[in-house]
C-alpha positions in Angstrom: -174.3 27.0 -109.3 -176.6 29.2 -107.5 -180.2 28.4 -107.3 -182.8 31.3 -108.6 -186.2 31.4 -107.2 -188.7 32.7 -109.9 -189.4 35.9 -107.9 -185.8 36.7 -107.9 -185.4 35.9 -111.7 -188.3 38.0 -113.2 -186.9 40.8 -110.8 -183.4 41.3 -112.4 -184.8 40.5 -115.4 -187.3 43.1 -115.8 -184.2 45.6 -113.8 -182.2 45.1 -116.6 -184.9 45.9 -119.5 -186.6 48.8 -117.6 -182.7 50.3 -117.4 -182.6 50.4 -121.1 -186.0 51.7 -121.4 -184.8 54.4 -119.0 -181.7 55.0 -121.2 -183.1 55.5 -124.3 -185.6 58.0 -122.7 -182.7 59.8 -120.8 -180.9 60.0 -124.1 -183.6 61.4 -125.9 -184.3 64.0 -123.5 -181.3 65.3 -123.0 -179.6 65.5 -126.6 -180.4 68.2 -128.6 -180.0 67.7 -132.2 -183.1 67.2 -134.5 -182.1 63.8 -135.0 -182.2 62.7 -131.4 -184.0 64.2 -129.6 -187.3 64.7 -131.9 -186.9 62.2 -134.3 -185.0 59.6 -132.0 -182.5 58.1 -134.2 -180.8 56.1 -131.1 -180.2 52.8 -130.1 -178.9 51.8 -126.3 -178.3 48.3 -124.6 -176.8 45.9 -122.4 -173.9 43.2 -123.1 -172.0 40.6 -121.0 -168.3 41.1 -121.2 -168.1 38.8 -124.0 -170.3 40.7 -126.5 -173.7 38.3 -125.8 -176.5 40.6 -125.8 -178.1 41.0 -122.4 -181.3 43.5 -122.8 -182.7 44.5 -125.9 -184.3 47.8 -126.0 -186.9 49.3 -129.1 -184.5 50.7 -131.7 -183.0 50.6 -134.9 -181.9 47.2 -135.6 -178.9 48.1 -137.2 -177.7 50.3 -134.2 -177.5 47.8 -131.9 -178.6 44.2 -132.4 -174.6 43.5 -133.8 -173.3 45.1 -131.3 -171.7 41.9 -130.1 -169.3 42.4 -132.8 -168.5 46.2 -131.9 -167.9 45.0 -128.2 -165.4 42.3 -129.8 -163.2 44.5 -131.5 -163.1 46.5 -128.7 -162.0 43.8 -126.4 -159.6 43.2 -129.1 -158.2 46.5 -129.8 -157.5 47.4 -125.9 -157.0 43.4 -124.6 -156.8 44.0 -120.5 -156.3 47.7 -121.2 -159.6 48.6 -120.0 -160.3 50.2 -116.9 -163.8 51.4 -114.6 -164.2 54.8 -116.3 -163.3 54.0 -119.7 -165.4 55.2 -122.4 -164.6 54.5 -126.3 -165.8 55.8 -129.2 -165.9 54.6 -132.6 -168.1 54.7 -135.9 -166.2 52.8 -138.2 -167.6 49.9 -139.9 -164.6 48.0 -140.8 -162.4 48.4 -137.6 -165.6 49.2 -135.1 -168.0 46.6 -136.7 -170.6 49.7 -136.8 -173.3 50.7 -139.4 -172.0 54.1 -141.0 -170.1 57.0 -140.2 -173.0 59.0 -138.8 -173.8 56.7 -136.3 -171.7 56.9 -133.6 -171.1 54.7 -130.1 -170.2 55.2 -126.9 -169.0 52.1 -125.4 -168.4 52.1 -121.5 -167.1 48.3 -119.6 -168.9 47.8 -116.3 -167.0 46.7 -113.6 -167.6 45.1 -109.9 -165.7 44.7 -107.4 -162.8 44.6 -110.3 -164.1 42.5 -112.3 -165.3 43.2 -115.8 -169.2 42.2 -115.8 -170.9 44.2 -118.6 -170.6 46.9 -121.6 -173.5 49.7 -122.2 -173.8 51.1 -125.3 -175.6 54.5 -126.7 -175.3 54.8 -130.5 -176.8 57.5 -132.2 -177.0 59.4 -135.4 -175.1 63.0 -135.4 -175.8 65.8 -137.1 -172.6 65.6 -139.1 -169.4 63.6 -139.0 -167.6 65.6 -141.6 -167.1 63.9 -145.4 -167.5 66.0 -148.4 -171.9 67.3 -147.4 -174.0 67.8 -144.3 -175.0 64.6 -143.0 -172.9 61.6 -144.0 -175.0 61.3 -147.4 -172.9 61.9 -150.7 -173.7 59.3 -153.3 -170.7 59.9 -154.8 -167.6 59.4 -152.2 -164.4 58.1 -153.4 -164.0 56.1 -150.6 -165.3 55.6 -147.2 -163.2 58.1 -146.4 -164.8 60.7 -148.4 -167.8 60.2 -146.1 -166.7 61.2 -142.8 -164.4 60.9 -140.1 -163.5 57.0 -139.2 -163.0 56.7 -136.0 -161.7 53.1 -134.9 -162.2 52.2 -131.7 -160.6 55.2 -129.3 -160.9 56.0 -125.6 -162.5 59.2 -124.9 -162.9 59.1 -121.6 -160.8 57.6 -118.4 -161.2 57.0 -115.1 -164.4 59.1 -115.9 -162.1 62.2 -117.0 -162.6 63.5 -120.6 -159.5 63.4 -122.8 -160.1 66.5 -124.4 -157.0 66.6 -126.8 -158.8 63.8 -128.6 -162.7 65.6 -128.5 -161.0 68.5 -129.9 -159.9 67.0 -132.5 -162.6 64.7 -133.7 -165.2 67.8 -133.1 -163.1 70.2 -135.1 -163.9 67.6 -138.2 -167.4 68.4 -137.7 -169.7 71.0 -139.3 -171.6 71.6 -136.0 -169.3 71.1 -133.2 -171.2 72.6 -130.1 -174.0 71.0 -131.8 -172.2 67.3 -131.6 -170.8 68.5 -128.0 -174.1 68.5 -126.6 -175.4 65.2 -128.0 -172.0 63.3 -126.8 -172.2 64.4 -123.6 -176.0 63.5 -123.4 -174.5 60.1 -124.7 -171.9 59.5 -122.5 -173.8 60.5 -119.4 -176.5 57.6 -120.4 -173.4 55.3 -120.4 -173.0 56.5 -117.0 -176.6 56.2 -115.6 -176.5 52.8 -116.7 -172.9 51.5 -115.1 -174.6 52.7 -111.6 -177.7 50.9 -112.3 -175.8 47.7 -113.1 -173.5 48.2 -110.4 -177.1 48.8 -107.7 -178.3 45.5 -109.1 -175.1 43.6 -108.5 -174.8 44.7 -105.1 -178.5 43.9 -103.9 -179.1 40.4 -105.4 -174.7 39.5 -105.8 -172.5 39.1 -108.2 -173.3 35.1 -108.4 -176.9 35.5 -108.3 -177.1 38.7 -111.1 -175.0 36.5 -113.5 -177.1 33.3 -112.6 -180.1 35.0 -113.5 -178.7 35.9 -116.8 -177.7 32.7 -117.8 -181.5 31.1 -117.3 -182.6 34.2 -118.9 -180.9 33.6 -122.0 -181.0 29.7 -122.0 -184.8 30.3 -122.0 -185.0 32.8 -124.5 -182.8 29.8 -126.5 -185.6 27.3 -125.8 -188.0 29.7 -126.5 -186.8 30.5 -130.0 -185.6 26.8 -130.9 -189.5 25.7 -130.1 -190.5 28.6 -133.0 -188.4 27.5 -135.7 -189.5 23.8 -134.8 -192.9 24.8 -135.8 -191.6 25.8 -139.0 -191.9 22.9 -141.5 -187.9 22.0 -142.4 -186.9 23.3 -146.2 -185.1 26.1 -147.8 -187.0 29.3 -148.7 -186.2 32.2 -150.9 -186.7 36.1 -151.1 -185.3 38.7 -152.6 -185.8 42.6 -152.4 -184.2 45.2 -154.6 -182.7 49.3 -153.8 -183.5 51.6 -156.7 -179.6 52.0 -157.2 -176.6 52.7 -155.9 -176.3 56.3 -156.6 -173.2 55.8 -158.6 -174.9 53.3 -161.6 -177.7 54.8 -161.7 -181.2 53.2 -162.5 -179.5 50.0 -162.5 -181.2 48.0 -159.3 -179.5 46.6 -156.5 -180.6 43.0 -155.4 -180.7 41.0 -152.0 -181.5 37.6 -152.2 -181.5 35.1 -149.2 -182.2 31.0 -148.7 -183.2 30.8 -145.5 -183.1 26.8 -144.5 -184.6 25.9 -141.6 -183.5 22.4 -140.0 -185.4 21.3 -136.9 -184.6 23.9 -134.6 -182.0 25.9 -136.4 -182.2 28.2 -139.3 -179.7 29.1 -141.4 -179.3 32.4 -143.6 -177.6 32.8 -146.3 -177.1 35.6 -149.0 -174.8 34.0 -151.3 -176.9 35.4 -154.2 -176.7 38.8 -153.4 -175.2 41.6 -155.8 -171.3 42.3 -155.4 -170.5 45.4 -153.7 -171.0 48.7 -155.3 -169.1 51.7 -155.9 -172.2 53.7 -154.4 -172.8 54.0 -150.8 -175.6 51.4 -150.5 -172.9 49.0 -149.0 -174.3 47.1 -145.9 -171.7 46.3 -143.5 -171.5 43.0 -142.2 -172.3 43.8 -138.0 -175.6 46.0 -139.5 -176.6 42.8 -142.4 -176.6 40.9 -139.2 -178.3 42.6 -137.1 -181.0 43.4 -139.5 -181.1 40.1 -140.8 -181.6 38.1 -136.7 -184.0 41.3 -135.6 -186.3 40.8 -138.9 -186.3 37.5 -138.2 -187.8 37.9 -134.2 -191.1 39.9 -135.7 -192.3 36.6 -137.6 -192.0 34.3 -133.8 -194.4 34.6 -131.6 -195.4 38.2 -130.2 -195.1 36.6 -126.7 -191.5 36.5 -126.8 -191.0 40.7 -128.1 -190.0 41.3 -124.2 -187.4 38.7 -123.5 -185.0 38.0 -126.9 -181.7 38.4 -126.0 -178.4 36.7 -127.0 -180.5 33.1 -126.7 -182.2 34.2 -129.9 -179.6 34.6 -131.3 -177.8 31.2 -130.7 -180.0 28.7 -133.5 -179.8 31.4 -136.0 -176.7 31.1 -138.9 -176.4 34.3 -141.0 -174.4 33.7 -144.3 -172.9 37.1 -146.0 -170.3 36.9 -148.7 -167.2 39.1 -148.2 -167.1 41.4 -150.6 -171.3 41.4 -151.1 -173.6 44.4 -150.8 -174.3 42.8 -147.5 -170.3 42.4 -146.4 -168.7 44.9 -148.0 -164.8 45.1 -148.0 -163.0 48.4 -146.9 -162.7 51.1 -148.5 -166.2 50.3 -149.9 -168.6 53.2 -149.1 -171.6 52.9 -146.5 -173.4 56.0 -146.1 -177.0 54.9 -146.9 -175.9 51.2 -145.6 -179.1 50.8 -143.3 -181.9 51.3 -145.8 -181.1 51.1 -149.4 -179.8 47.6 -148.7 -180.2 47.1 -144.9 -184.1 47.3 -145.5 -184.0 45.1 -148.5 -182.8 42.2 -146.2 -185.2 43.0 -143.9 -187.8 42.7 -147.2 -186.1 40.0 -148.3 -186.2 37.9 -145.0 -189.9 38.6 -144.5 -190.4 37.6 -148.2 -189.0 34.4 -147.9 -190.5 33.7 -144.0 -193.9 34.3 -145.8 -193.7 30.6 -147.8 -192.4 29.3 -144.7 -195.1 30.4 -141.6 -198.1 31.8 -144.3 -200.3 32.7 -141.3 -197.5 35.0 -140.0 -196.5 36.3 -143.5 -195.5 40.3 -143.4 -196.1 42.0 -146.7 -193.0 44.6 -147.1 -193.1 48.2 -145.8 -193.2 51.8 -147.1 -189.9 52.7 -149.0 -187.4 55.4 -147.3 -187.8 58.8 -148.8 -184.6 60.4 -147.2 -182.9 63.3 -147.7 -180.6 66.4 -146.9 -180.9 69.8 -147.0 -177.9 72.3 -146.4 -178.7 75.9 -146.5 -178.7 79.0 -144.7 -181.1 79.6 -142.4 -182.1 83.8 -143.1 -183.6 84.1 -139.4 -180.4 83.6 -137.7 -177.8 83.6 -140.9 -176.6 80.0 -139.6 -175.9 77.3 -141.9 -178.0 74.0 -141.8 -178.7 70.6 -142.5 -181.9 69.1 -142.4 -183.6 65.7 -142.3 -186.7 63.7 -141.3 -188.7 61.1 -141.7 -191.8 62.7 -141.9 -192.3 61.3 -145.4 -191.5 57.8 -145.4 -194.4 55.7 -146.2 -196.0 53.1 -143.6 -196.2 49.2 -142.3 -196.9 46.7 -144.8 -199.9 44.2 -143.6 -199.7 41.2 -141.8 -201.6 37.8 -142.3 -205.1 38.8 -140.2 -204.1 42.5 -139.8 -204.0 45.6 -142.1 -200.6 47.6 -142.1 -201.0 50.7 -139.5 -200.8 54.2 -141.2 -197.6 56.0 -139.6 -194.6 53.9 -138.3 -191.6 54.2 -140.2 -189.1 52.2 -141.9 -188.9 48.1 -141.2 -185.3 49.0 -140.2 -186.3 50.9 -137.3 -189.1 48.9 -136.1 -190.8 51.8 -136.1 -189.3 53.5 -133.3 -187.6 56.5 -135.3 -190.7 59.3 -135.3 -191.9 61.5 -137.7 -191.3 65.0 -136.6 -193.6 67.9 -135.1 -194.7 70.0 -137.5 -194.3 73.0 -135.5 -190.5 71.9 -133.7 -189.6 71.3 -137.9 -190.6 75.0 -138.5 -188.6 76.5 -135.7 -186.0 75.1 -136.6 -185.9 75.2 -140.0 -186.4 77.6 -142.3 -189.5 75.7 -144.5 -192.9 76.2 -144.2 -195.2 73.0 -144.0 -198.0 72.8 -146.4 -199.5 69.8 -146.7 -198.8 66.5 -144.8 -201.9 63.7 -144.5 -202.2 60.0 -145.7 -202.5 59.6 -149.5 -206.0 58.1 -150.7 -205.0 54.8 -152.5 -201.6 54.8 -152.0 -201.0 51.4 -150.1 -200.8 48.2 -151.4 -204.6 46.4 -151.6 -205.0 42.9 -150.3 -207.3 41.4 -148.4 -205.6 42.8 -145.6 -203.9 46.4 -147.1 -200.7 47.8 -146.2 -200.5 51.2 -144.2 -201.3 54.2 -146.3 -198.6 56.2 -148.1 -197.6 60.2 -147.6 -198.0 63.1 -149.3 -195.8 66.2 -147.9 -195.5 69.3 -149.2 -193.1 72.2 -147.9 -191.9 75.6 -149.1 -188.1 76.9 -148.7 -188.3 79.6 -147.2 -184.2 80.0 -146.8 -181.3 80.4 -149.2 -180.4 78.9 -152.1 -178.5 75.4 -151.4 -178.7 71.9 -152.1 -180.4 68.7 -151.3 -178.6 65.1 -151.2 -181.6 63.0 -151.6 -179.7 60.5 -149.3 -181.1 56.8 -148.8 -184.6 57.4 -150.6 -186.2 54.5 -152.0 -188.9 53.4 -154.2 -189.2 54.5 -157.3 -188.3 51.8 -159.4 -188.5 49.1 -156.8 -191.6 48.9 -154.8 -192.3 46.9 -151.8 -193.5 43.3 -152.4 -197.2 41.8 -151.7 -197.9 38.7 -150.3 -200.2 36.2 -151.0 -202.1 37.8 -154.0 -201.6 41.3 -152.5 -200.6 44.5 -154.3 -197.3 45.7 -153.9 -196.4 49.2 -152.5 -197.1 51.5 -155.1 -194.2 53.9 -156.7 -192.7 56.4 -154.6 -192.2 59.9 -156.2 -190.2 63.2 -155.0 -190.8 66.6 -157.1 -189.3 70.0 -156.9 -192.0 72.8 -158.0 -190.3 75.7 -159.1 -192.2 78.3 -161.1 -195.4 76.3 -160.7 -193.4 73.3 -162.8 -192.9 70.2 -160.6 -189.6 68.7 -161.4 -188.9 64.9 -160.8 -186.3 64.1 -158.4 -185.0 60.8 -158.0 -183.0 58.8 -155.1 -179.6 59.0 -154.4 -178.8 62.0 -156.4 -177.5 65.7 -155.4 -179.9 68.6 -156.9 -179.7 72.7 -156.3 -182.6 74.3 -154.5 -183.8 77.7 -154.3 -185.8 79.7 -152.1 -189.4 79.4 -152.9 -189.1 76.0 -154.3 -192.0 73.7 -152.7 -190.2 70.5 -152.2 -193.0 67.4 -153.0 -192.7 64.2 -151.4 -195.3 61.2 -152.5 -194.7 58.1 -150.7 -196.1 54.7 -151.4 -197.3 53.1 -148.6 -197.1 49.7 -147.4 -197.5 45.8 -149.3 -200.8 44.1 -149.3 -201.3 40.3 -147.8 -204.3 38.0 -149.8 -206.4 39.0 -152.7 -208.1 42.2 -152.8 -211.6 40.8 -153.7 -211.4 39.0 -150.2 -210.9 42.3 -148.4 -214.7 42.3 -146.5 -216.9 44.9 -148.5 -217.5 46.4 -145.2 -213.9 47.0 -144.2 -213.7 48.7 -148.2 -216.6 51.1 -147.6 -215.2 52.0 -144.1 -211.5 52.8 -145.5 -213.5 55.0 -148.3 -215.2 56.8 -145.5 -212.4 57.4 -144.0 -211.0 58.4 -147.3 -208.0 55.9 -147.3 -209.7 54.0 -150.5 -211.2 56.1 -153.2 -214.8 55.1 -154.5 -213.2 54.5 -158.4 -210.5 52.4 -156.3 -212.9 50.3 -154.6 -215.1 49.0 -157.4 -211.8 48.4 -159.8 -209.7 46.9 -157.7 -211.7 45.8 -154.8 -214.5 45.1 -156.8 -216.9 46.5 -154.6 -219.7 49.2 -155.4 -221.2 51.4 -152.7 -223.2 54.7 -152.9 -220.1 57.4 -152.6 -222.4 60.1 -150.2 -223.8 57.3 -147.7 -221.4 54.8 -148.2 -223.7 51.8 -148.4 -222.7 48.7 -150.1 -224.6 48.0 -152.8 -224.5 44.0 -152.5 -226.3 42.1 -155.6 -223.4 44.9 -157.6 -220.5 43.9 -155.3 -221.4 39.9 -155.9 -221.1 40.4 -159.5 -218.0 42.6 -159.9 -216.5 39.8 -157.6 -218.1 36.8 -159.4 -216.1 37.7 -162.7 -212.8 38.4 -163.7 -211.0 41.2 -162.5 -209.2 43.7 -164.7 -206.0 44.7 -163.9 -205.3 47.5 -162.0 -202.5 50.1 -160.8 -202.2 53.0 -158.2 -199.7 55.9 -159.8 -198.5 59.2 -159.5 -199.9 61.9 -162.2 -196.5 63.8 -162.9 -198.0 66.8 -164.1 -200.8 67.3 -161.6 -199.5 65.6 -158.8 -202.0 63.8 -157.8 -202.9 59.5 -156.9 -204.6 57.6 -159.6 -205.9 54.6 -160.5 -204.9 53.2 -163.7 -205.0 49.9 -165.9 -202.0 47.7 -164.8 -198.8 47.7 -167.3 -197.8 44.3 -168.7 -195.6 42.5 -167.1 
């Protein structure tokens, strides 16, 4: 065994996650679809030939923390057949252990001096990967099949030389294959960037030293984590989280629930109680559930540790997922909105039950998804479309000690996915931005209150087409509170047509026109402890800042200040708070569109 000196440790170390760093910015800056490279919807990394997770980069958690299992079907599909050079490609969830069809990953072995070392990974979310609508999002698909293309595990690429037989074909089952070109090229050459960075690494320190270093980095990242959960008092704790539907049965929830048990310095995860797979494309695939469930897990350990989790973290966690589950779904089940109707609902669900176990770390749940797609034509250029964002997803729910920041998106993501520019979205697509700003009121209150909701408003200014509204979230199930704290309020989505606002609701496929104004009204994120804690001072600052409306502060906050100066009127706020509180709500005014506050519904 070869002895590493600290000096030498922290070096390769901090080589390895400064390459993925580098990676994910070469990625993004070299791709050209919407997706990438403004919104970053992409996920890179580093594994030991084995699968065990080397470097962990900011990303989506469902993009790559499972990526141990892509690697092992890989390893199983070509056995020795793999070669310096190599690249393979492959989306599928059932035969790639992936997330869903739009996501797609290019998987290249590293090799020195002959010997297979590493795998690099850049997965990323396309434009289009075929199926029967723009985008991977039908709610409605047969099968998975009906979704996309399925590509297992395939080499596109050896001894560094494109097959281009095999490109041909899979771009030629794509709606925008010049489009796709570019992004996997941008993929593949990241693939490549990293192999010689590897390879620079081995040769300065040695093979023996390099894989030395990796094996204390990861048996401390073990300790690390095992001295967490031992701080955790031993016991079995429960959450649950639920998806609006499954955009087949509609309005009928879906529901995640998880016992976590934690047992000195092990925990196990288990969603035995969780719903049966569905016909609709909410379906979590077993490699995402994973990697949702372990990555949710890492936010409620200590901070320290964000920098150095690697496969070590991994080892004391168990996660439990019933074959043939909404969180192990069993081909030909369909996937497409796999990573937030029910990915973020484990995530929620995790957090939920965490919260009972380490209350001073407890994470109320975050903003819903408001997803959709658009596919028209664009009149400026007569192209055809398809166009996403995130722009309107609501924000982070709070944490014990901190209010939930206004602006990152989706738990899922850990809010590395952006929200667009306003002016790059108008460039390239033919709507018009009209309003966009955080919502007064629409965040869960607590003591500390979730990060505020969104309102967005945007005129077609294109053809006539239609609009998937995809993996959108929250209007029957909002976000959970913790510890006394309100829950995210109701998410809506309107179409205004003629000056009439027309309800839209997830997971359903509606007609636009040109002119309509699409709405989007976004709860924001969970509260954590009982709004009459929340200091009076912190209320009259949020209703300066107008994230807390005067009528919302003395209701549910029960404080009263003067709405011009903003001074706290104390003997008032001492009353409100010394007597019972009424019961109150945050909804959306269907007709006029607008936030309210109104007396809490029974039950």
């Amino acid at each position: 065994m070869t002895k590493i000196d600290p000096i030498t440790l922290a070096t390769v170390w901090h080589a390895f996650q400064t390459l993925v760093r580098e990676m994910r910015h070469m990625v993004t800056r070299t791709s050209q679809s919407y997706l990438m490279s403004q919104l970053k919807d992409v996920s890179v990394g580093i594994w030991l030939a084995d699968g065990s997770t080397v470097a962990m980069p900011q990303g989506l958690l469902c993009q790559f923390m499972g990526t141990k299992y892509a690697i092992q079907a890989v390893r199983e599909e070509f056995g020795d057949d793999l070669h310096p050079g190599d690249v393979i490609l492959t989306n599928d969830p059932y035969k790639g252990m992936t997330v869903h069809l739009p996501d797609w990953g290019f998987i290249r072995p590293i090799f020195f001096e002959g010997e297979l070392l590493f795998f690099t990974l850049v997965r990323g979310h396309q434009m289009d990967t075929g199926g029967s609508f723009p985008g991977g999002y039908f709610p409605n698909a047969y099968d998975i099949h009906a979704e996309g293309l399925c590509i297992p595990p395939t080499k596109v690429f050896e001894n560094d030389k494109e097959r281009t037989d095999v490109m041909r074909l899979i771009w030629n089952n794509v709606r925008w294959p010049e489009a796709v070109r570019v992004d996997n090229y941008a993929m593949v050459a990241t693939t490549r960037f990293a192999e010689r960075r590897v390879q620079e690494v081995l040769r300065r320190y040695g093979r023996d030293t390099v894989m030395e270093c990796i094996r204390e980095m990861l048996d401390r990242s073990e300790r690390a984590v095992r001295a967490e959960i031992s701080a955790i008092p031993d016991g079995t704790y429960s959450g649950e989280a639920a998806t609006d539907d499954d955009g087949t049965l509609l309005d009928q929830p879906v529901w995640v629930r998880v016992q976590i048990t934690v047992k000195g310095d092990a925990i196990s995860v288990d969603f035995t109680g969780s719903d049966a797979q569905r016909k609709g494309f909410v379906n979590c695939p077993f490699a995402a559930s994973y990697a949702i469930t372990v990555g949710s897990m890492m936010l409620l350990f200590d901070p320290a540790l964000a920098d150095y989790h690697n496969e070590g973290s991994l080892r004391p966690i168990t996660v439990i997922t019933p074959p043939g589950s909404v969180v192990h779904p069993l081909y030909p089940a369909t996937v497409g909105a796999a990573p937030v109707n029910v990915g973020h609902q484990i995530a929620t669900a995790v957090h939920a039950a965490l919260a009972k176990a380490r209350p001073n770390r407890a994470m109320a749940a975050w903003g819903k998804r408001r997803g959709d797609y658009v596919s028209a034509v664009d009149p400026r250029n007569g192209q055809p479309y398809v166009r996403t964002t995130f722009d309107y997803d609501g924000s982070a729910g709070a944490v014990t000690g901190h209010d939930g920041p206004t602006g990152p998106l989706s738990i899922g993501s850990l809010a590395t996915v952006m929200r667009s520019n306003a002016e790059e979205m108008e460039i390239r697509f033919p709507w018009r931005l009209l309003k966009w700003e955080a919502a007064t009121d629409l965040m869960g209150a607590g003591r500390w209150r979730g990060g505020g909701g969104i309102e967005w408003r945007a005129r077609n200014e294109g053809s006539d087409g239609r609009m998937a509204t995809g993996s959108s979230d929250g209007d029957m199930t909002p976000g959970e509170g913790i510890q006394g704290g309100h829950p995210s309020p109701f998410s809506r989505t309107f179409m205004v047509r003629g000056g009439k606002p027309i309800r839209v609701k997830p997971h359903r496929m509606v007609e636009i026109r040109k002119g309509d104004v699409l709405v989007k009204i976004s709860g924001g994120g969970g509260g954590v402890g009982l709004p009459a804690e929340r200091p009076a001072e912190l209320v009259a600052l949020d209703v300066k800042n107008q994230m807390v409306s005067v009528e919302a502060a003395h209701k549910i906050y029960g404080v009263a200040l003067d709405p011009v100066t903003f001074v706290v009127d104390e003997a008032e706020t001492k009353r409100l708070r010394s007597q019972p509180q009424g019961k109150w709500d945050v909804a959306i005014n269907e007709e006029k569109l607008t936030v309210e506050i109104v007396p809490a519904q029974a039950g």
